[in-house]
C-alpha positions as CSV (number, residue, x, y, z in Angstrom):
1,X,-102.1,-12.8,-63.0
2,X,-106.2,-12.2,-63.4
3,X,-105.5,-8.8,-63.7
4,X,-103.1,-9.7,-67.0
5,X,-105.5,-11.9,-68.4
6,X,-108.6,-9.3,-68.2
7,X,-106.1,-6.5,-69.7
8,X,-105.5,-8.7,-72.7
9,X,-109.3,-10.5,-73.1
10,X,-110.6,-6.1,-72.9
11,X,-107.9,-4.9,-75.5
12,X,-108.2,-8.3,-77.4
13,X,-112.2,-7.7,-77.7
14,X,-112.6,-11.4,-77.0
15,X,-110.8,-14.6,-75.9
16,X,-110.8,-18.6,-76.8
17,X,-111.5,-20.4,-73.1
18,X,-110.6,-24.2,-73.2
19,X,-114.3,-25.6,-71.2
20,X,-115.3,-28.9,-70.4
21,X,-118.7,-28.7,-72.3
22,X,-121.2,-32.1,-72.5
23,X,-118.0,-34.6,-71.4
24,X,-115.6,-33.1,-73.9
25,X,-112.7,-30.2,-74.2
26,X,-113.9,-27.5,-76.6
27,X,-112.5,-24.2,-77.3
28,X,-114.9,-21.6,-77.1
29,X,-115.0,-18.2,-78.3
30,X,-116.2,-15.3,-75.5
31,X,-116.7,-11.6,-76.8
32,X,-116.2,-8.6,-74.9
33,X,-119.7,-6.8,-75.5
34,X,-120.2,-3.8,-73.2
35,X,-123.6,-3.1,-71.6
36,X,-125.2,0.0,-70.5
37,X,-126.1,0.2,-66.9
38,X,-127.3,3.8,-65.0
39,X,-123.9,3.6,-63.3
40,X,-121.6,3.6,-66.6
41,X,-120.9,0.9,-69.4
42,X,-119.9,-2.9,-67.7
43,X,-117.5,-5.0,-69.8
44,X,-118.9,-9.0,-70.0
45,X,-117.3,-11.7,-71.5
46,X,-120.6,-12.8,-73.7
47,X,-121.0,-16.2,-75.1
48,X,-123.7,-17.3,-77.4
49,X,-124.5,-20.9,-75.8
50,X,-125.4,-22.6,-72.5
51,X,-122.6,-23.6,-70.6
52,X,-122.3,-25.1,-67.6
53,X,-122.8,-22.7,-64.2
54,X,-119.8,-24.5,-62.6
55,X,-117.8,-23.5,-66.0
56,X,-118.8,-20.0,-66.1
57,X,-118.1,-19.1,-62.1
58,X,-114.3,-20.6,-63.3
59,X,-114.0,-18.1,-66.3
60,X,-115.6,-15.2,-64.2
61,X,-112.7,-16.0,-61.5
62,X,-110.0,-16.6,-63.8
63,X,-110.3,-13.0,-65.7
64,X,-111.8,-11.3,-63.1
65,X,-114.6,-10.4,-65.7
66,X,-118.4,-10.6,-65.3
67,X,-119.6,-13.2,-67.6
68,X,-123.0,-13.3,-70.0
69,X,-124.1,-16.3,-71.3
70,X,-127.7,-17.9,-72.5
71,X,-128.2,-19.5,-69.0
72,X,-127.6,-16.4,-67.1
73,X,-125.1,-13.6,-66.0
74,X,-122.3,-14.1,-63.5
75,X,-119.9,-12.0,-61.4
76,X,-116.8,-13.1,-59.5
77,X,-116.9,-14.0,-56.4
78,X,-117.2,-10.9,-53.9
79,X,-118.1,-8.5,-56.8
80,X,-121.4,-7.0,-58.4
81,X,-122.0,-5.1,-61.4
82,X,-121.0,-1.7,-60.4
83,X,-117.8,-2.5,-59.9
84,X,-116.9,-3.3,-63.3
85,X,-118.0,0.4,-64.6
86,X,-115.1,2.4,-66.2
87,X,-113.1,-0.8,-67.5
């Protein structure tokens, strides 16, 4: 099932997560933004606020992305950056 919603979020360009963001349900819109990295471009699911850590680990598990925010970078559990090259 991850492995469905990453295919969509990388061909979509971008996604709408439903977070729980200061007490309240918000939908929020994540971009696909590729960085450069000596080992080959790395796909992130970028957003352009703070969000909570808790929040972000959750979206990094559910698409099985690496996920780029204002209050840091985070990668599934178990994975690092290299092995997102080639996505």
């Amino acid at each position: 099932m991850t492995d469905e919603k990453r295919k969509t979020a990388l061909a979509a360009g971008g996604i709408e997560v439903r977070v729980k963001r200061a007490g309240m349900f918000q939908l929020l819109p994540f971009k696909v933004v590729r960085h450069k990295t000596p080992s080959g471009e790395v796909p992130y699911l970028t957003l352009e606020k703070f969000l909570d850590v808790s929040e972000l680990v959750r979206i990094a598990e559910e698409y099985s992305l690496p996920v780029n925010a204002m209050n840091g970078k985070i990668y599934p559990r178990g994975k690092k950056e290299s092995d997102f090259t080639g996505l």
